[in-house]
C-alpha positions as CSV (number, residue, x, y, z in Angstrom):
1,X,0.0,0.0,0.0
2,X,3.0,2.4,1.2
3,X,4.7,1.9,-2.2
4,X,1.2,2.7,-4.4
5,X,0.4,5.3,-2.4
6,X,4.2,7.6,-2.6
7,X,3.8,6.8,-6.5
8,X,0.6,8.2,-6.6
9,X,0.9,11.0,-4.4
10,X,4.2,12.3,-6.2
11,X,2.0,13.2,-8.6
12,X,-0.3,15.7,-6.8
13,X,1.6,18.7,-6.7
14,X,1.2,18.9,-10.9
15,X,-2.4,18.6,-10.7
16,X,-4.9,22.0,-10.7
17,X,-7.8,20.4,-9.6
18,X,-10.5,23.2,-8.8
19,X,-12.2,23.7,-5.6
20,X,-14.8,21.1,-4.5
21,X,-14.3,18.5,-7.4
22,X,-12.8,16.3,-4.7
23,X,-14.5,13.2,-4.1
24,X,-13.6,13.2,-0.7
25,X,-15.5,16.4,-0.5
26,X,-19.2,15.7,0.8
27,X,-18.1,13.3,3.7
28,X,-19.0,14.6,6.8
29,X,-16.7,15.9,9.8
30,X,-17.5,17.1,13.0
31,X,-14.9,20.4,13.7
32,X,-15.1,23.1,16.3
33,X,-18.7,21.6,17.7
34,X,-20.6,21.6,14.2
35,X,-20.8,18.5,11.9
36,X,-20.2,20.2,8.0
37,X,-18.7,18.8,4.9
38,X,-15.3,17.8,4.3
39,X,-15.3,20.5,2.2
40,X,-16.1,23.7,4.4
41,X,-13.4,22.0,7.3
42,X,-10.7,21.6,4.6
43,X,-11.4,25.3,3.2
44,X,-11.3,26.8,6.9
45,X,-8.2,25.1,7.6
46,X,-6.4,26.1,4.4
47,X,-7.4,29.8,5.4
48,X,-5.7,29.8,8.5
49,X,-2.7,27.8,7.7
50,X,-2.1,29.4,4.5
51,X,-4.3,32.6,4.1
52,X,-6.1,31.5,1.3
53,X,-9.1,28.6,1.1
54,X,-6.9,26.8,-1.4
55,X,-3.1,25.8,-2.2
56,X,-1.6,27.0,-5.9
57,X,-5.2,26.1,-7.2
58,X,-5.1,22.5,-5.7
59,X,-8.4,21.0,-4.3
60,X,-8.7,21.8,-0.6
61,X,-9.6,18.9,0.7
62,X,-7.4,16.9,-2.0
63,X,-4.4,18.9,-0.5
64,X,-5.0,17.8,3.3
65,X,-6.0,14.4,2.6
66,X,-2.4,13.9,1.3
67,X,-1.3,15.4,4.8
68,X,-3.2,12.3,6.7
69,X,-2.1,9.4,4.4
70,X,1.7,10.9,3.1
71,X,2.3,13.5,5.5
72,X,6.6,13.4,4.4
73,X,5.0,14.8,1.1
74,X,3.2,17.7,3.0
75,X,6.4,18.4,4.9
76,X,8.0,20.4,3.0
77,X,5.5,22.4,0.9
78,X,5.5,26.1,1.6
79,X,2.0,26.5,2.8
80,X,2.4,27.8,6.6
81,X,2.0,31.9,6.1
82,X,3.7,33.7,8.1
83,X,4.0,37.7,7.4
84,X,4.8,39.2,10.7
85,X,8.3,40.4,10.4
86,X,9.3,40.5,14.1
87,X,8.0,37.2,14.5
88,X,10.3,36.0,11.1
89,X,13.1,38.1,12.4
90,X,12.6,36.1,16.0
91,X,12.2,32.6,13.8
92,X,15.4,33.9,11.8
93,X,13.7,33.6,8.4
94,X,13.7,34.7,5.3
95,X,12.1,38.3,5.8
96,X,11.1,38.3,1.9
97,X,9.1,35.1,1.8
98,X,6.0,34.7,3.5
99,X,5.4,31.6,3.4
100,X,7.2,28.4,4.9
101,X,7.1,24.7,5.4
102,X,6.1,22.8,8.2
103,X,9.5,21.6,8.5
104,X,11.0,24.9,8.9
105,X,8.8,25.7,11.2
106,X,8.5,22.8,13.8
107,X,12.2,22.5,13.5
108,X,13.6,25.5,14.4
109,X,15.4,25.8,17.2
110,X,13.9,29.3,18.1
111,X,10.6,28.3,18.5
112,X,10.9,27.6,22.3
113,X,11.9,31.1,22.5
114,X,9.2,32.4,20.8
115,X,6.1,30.5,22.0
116,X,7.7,31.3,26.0
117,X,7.8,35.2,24.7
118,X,3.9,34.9,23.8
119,X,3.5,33.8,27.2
120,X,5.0,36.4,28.9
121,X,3.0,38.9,26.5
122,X,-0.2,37.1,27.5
123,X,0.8,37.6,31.4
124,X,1.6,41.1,30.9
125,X,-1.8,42.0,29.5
126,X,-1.4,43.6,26.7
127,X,-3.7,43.8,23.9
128,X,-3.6,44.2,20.0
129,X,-0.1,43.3,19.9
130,X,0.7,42.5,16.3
131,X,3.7,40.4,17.7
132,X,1.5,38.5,19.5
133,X,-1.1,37.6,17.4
134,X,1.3,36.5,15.2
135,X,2.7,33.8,17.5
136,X,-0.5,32.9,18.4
137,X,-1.5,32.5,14.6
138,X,1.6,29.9,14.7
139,X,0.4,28.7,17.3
140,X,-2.8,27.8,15.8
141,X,-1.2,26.8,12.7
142,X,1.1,24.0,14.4
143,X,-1.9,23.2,16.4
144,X,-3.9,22.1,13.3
145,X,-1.4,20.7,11.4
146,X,-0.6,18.2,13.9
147,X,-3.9,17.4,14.5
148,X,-4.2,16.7,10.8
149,X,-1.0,14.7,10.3
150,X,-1.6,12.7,13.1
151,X,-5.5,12.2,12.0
152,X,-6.8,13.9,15.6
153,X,-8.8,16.4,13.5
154,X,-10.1,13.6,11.1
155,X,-13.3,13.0,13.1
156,X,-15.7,11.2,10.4
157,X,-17.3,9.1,12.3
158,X,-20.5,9.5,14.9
159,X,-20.7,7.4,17.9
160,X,-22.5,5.0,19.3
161,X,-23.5,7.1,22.1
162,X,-22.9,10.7,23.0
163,X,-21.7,13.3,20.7
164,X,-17.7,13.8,20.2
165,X,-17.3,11.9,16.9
166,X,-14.3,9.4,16.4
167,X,-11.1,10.2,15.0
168,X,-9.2,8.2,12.2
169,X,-6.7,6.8,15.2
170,X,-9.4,5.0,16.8
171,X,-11.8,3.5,13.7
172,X,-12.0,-0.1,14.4
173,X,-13.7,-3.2,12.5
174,X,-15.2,-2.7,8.8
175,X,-15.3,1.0,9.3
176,X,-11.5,1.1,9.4
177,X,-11.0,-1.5,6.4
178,X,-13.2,0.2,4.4
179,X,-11.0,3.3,5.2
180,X,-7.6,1.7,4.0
181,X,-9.7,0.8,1.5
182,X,-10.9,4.6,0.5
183,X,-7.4,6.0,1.1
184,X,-5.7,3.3,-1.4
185,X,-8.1,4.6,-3.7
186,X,-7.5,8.2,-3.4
187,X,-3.8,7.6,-4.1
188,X,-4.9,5.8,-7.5
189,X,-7.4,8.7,-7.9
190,X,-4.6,11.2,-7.6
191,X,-2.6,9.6,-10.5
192,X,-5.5,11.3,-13.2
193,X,-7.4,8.1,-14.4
194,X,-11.7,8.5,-14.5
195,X,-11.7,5.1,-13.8
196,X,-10.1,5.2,-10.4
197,X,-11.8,8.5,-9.9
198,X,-15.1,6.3,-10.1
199,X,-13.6,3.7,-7.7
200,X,-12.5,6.1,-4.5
201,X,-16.4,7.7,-5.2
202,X,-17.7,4.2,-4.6
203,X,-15.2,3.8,-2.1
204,X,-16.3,6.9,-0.3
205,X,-20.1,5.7,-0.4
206,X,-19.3,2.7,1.1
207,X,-18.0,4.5,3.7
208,X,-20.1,6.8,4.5
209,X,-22.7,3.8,4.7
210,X,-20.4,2.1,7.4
211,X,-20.3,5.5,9.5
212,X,-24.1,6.0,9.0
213,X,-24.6,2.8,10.2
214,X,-22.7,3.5,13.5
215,X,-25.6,6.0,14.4
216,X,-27.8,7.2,12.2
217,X,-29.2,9.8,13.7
218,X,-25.9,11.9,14.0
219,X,-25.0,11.7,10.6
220,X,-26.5,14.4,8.4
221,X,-29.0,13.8,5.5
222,X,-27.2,14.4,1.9
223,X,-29.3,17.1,1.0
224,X,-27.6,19.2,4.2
225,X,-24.2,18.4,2.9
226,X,-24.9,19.3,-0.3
227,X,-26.6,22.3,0.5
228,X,-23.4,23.8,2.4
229,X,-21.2,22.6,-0.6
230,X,-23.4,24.5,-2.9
231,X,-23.0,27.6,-0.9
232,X,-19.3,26.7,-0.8
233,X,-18.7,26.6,-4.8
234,X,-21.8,29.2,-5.4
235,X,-19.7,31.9,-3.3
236,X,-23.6,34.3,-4.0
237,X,-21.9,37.3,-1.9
238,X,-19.1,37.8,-4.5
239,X,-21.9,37.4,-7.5
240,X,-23.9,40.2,-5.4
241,X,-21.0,42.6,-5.7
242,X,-20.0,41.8,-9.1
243,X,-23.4,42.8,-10.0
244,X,-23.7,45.5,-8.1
245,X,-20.4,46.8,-9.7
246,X,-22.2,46.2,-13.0
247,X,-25.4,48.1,-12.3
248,X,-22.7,51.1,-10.7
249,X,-21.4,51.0,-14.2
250,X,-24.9,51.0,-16.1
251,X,-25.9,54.1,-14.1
252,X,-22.7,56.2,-14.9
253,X,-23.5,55.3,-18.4
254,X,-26.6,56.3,-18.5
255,X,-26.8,59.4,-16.7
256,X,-24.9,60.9,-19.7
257,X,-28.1,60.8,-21.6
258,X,-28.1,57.2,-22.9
259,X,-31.4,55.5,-23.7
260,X,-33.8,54.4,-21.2
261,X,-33.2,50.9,-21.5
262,X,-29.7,51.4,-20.1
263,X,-31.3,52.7,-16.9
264,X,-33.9,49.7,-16.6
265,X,-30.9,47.3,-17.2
266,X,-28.6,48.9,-14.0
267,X,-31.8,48.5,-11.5
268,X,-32.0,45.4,-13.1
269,X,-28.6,44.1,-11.8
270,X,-28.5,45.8,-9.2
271,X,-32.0,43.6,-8.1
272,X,-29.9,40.4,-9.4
273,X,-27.3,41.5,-6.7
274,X,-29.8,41.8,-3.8
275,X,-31.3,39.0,-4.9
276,X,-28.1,37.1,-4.8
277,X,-27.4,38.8,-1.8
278,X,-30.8,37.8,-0.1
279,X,-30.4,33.8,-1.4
280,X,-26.6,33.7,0.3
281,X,-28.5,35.1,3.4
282,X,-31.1,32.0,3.3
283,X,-28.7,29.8,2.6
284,X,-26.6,30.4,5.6
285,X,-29.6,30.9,7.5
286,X,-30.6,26.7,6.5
287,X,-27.2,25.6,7.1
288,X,-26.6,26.5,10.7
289,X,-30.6,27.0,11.4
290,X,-30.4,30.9,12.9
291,X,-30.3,34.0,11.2
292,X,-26.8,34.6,10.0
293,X,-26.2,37.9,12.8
294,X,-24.0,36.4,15.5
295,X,-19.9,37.8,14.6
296,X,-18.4,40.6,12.6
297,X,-18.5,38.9,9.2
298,X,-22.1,38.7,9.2
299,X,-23.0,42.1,10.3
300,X,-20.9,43.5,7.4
301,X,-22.3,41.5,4.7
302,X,-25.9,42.2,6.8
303,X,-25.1,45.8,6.7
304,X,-24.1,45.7,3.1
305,X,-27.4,44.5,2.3
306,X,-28.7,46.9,4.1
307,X,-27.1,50.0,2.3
308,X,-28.5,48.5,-1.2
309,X,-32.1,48.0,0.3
310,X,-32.3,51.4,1.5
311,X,-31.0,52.9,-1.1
312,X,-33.0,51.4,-3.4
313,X,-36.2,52.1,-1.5
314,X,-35.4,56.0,-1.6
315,X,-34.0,56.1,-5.0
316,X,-37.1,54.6,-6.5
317,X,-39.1,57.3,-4.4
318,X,-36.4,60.6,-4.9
319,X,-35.6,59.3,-8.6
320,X,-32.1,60.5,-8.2
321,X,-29.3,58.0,-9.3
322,X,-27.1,59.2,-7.3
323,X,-28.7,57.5,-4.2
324,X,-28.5,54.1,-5.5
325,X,-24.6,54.9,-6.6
326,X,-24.2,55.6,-3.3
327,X,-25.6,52.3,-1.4
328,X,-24.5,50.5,-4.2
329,X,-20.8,51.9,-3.2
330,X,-21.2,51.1,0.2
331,X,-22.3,47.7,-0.2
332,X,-19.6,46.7,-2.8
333,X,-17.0,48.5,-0.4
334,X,-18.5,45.9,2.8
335,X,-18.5,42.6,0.6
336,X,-14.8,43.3,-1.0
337,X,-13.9,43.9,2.6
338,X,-15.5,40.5,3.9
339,X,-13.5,38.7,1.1
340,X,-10.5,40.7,1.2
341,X,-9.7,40.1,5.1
342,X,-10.5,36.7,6.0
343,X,-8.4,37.0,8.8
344,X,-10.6,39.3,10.2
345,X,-13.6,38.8,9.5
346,X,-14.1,34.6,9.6
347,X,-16.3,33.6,6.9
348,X,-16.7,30.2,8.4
349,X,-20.5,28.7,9.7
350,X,-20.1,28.0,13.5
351,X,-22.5,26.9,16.1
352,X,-24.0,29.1,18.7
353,X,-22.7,30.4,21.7
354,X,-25.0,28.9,24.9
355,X,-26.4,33.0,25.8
356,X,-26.3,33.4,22.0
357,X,-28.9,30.3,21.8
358,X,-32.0,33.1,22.3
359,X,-32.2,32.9,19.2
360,X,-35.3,34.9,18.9
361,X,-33.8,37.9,20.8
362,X,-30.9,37.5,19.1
363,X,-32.1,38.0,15.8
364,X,-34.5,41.1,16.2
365,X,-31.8,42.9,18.6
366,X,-28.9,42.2,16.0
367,X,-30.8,42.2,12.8
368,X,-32.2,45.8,14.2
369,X,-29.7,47.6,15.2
370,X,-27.0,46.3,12.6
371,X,-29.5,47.1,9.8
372,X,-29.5,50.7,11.5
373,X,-25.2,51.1,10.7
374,X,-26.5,50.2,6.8
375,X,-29.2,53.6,7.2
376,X,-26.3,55.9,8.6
377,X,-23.4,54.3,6.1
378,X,-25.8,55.1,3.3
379,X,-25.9,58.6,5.1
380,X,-22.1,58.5,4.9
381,X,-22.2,57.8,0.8
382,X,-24.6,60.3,0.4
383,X,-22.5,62.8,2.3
384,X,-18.9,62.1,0.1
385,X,-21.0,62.4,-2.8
386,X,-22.5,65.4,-1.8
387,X,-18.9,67.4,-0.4
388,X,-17.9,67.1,-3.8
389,X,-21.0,69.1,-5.4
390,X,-19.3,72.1,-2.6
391,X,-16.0,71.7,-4.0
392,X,-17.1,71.8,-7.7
393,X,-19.0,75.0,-6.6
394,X,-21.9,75.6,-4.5
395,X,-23.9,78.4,-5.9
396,X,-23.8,76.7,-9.0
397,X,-25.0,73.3,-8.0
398,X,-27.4,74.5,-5.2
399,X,-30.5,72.5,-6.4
400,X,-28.5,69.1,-6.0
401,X,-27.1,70.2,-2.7
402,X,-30.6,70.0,-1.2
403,X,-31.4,67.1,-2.5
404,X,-28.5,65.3,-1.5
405,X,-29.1,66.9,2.2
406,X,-32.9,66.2,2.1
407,X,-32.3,62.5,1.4
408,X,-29.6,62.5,4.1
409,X,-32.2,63.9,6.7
410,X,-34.3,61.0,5.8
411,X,-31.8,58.6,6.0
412,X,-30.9,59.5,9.6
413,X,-34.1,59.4,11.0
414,X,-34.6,56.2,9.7
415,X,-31.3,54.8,11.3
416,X,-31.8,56.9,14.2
417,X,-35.4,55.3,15.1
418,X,-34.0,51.7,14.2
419,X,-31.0,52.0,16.5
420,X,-33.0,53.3,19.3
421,X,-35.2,49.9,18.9
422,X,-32.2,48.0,18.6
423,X,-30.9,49.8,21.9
424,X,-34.3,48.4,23.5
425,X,-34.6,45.1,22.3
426,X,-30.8,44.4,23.5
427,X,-31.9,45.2,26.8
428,X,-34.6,43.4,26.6
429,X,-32.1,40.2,25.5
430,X,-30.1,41.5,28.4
431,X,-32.6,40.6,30.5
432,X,-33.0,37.7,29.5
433,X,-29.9,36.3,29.1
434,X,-27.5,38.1,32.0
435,X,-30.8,39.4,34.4
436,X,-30.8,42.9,34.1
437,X,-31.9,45.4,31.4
438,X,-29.1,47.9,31.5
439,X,-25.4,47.6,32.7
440,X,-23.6,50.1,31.2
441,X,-21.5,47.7,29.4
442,X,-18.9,48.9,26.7
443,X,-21.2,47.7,23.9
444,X,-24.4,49.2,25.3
445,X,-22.6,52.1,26.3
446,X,-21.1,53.0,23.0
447,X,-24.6,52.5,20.6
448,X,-25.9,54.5,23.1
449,X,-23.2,57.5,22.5
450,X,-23.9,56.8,18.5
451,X,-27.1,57.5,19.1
452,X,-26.9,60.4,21.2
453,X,-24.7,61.7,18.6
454,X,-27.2,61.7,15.4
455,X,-30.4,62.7,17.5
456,X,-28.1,66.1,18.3
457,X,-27.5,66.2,14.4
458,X,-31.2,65.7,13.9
459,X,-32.1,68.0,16.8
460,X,-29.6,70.9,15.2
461,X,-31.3,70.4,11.9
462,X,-34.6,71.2,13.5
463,X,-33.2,73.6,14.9
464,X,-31.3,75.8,12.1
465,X,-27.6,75.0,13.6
466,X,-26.8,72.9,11.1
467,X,-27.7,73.8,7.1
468,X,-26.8,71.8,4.3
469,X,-22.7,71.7,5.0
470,X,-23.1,70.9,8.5
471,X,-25.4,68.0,7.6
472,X,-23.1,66.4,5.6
473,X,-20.1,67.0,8.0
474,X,-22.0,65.8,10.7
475,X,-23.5,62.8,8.9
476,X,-19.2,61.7,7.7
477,X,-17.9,62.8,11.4
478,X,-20.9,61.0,13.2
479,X,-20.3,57.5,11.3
480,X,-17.2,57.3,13.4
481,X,-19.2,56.8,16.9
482,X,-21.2,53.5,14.4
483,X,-17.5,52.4,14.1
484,X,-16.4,52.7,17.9
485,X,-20.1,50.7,18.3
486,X,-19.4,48.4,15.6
487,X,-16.3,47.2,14.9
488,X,-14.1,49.2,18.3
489,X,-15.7,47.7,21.3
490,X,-14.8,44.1,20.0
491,X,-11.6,44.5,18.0
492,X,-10.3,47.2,20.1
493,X,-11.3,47.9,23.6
494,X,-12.3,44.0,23.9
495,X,-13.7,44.2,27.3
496,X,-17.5,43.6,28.1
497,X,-20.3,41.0,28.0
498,X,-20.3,40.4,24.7
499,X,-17.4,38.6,24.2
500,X,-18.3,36.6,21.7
501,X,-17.9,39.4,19.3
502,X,-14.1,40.0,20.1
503,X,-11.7,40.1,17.3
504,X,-8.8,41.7,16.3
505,X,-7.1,43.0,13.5
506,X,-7.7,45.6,10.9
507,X,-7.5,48.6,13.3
508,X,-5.1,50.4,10.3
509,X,-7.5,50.2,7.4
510,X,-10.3,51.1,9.9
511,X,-8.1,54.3,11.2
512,X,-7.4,55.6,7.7
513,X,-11.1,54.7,6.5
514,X,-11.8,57.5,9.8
515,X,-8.9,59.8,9.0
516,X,-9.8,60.1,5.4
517,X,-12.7,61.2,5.7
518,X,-12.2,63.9,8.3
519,X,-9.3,64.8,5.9
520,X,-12.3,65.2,3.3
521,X,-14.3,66.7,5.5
522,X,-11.7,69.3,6.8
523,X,-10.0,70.1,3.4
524,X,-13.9,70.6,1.6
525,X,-14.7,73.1,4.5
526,X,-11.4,75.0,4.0
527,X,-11.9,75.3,-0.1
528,X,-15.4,76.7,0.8
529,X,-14.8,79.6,3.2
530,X,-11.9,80.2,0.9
531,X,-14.0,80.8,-2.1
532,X,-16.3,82.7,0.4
533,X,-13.3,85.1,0.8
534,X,-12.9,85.2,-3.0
535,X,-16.6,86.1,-3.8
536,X,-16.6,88.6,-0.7
């Protein structure tokens, strides 16, 4: 078997399979407390020990499989990432690579050092160190990679009684035959031949017969598998901003006086994006059986959504496509984010916290007040579009300038009624879940601020304080408080009840998001009272 299978295998690294053709791909594992497909568990695991959900286009699960059964071949391909450059200076690597073997890693001889230096960093307290979560990324990495080699992490089969599933090390009787069997004819499978590709998928339902068999009721129906690997391969929130990209496109050409039908076709798209946008949303929504609202990744492709609704709701009533640009923008800026930082915002379906399991509270306090941020990003949109109309001239463009502020009044009273009902219905949750209604937690404390904040925009509006300028300003300046709410309390201050939000990383692209836009804000207010000068 030994000699078939190092023959075989040798052969992988020239292959580009594409993600989920694997076989091996719909069997089911339990990982991290929720049974999924082979599939999603070999995707996740690529993402954190390379940074990407695949290896130089290889199949996912293809790749890791070879790990279990041949791990020699796996020890040596370049796949751990490592991009901190203290931590390679501390590792004495190669500071221009960014990637490394598991041999290079494991082996050296400053490791020790390293991993004791994390520990003192973890006793002294201190937070957002990029040093130190980048050891514990390692960490992490090393973690699952040993779990993988040694087949800890391949848990594929349910037990007889209880609910941890068993591991390759301990399958026993026909279930582990049948597994020599499977893995003898993967390593055929790998060699290119449709025949053998037929016999490791007959190989893999005989299996997954066996391990049914062991406890039926654990192992999940087909249709759920495949439903997650369609999700997997469909990747709907990537379509959603493609076509919202498109319908941005359609509207720029048509607003230079092209026909009619050009106009129909960008609300068109843009509807195929929210559409696409909605069915991702359902479709997380059956896989893990709650409403897709419970970490960062979710709000912002929630909030996303959002922006487009909202925008799409007043365009059609203000007829300006501008507005629509504008959530469009915001949404396609959320969804490139969500795919563009990984890291930061995981992507991956996990089960429930125990005080997140009220899952009716949940959902109407998150889904509320996160679908509040999408009214007062729009705001923000509206606003940069908006400055520019000041710096292009404001007498001469006075007509859009109201528009643009009259939409943005709107806006914010929407947000600001949906975030006060958000504000209510967490307390409510609170009381539910922790016993009392208010504690001036971090989280409660700072949507409370945000709040406070736009009410006094709204109030000096009413007021006369604030004309068109001001609401725009206020409306760019004011989003930072959402931000502190939103992303700050978990992935900066990290201190509270809800720590099952906490995160970290990003804070620099989240800081000069802020500071350009005060720069924006600052720099359009100095070009106006200097052509005021001019004209006085």
């Amino acid at each position: 078997m030994k000699i078939l299978t190092v023959l075989a295998l040798l052969n992988l690294w020239s292959l580009n399979i594409l993600a989920s053709s694997s076989p091996l791909s719909g069997l089911a594992i339990q990982d991290r407390g929720r049974v999924k497909p082979l599939d999603s568990f070999s995707r996740e695991s690529m993402q954190i020990l390379y940074g990407k959900r695949s290896f130089q286009g290889k199949d996912p699960t293809d790749f890791l499989f070879v790990c279990l059964v041949q791990p020699k071949l796996c020890q040596e391909q370049k796949f751990f990432q490592v991009r901190n450059i203290r931590l390679k200076q501390a590792l004495q690597l190669s500071e221009q690579e960014n990637y490394f073997s598991p041999g290079e890693i494991s082996t050296n001889p400053h490791l020790p050092t390293v991993m004791a230096e994390l520990s003192q960093i973890e006793e002294s307290g201190e937070k957002g160190d990029p040093l130190a979560e980048a050891i514990q990324t390692l960490q992490s990495q090393l973690g699952l990679y040993n779990s993988l080699v040694t087949g800890v992490a391949w848990r594929l089969v349910p037990p007889k009684e209880g609910d941890a599933w068993i591991a390759y090390p301990d399958f026993s009787g026909p279930v582990k035959e049948q597994f020599h069997t499977l893995s003898k004819a993967f390593a055929s499978y790998l060699a290119g031949d449709p025949v053998k590709e037929r016999e490791l998928m007959e190989a893999v339902d005989e299996f997954v017969k066996l391990a049914r068999a062991e406890n039926e009721t654990l192992y999940p129906e087909r249709d759920l598998l495949d439903r997650e690997l369609h999700f997997n391969s469909l990747h709907p929130f990537m379509w959603a901003w493609v076509s919202y990209l498109v319908a941005i496109l359609l509207l720029a050409f048509s607003a230079s006086g092209k026909p009619v039908v050009i106009h129909r076709l960008a609300w068109l798209s843009g509807l195929c994006g929210l559409g696409l946008h909605t069915y991702g949303f359902a479709l997380r929504t059956l896989i893990t059986g709650r409403a897709p609202v419970s970490n960062m990744y979710e709000t912002v492709i929630w909030v996303a959504w959002g922006a487009v609704f909202f925008s799409m709701i007043f365009g059609a009533v203000y007829k300006r496509v501008r507005i629509l640009i504008s959530g469009l923008s915001v949404s396609i800026l959320c969804l490139i984010l969500a795919d563009l930082a990984p890291t930061i915002l995981d992507s991956s379906l996990q089960p429930l916290m125990p005080v997140l399991r009220s899952n009716f509270w949940l959902t109407v306090h998150v889904l509320v007040i996160t679908i509040s941020y999408a009214a007062f990003f729009l705001a923000l949109g509206l606003a940069d579009w908006g400055l520019i109309y000041f710096l292009r001239g404001e007498s001469r463009f006075q007509k859009e300038i109201k528009e643009v502020t009259q939409v943005i009044h709107r806006t914010l009273q929407v947000g600001v009624i949906l975030l006060a009902a958000g504000i209510i219905l967490g307390g409510v949750w609170a009381d539910y879940s922790w016993g009392r209604f208010w504690g001036w937690d971090p989280k409660e404390t700072w949507a409370l601020i945000a709040l406070l904040g736009y009410l006094a925009l709204l109030h000096g509006r009413l007021a006369g304080w604030f004309r068109e300028f001001g609401m725009m300003a206020g409306s760019i300046i004011s989003f930072s408080l959402v931000i502190m709410a939103w992303y700050g309390v978990n992935y900066v201050l990290g201190a509270g009840l809800h720590s099952y939000g906490f995160g970290a990383g990003g804070i620099g692209y989240v800081m000069t998001f802020v500071g350009i836009h005060m720069v924006y804000v600052i720099f359009t207010y100095f070009v106006r009272q200097q052509k005021k000068l001019l004209t006085n």
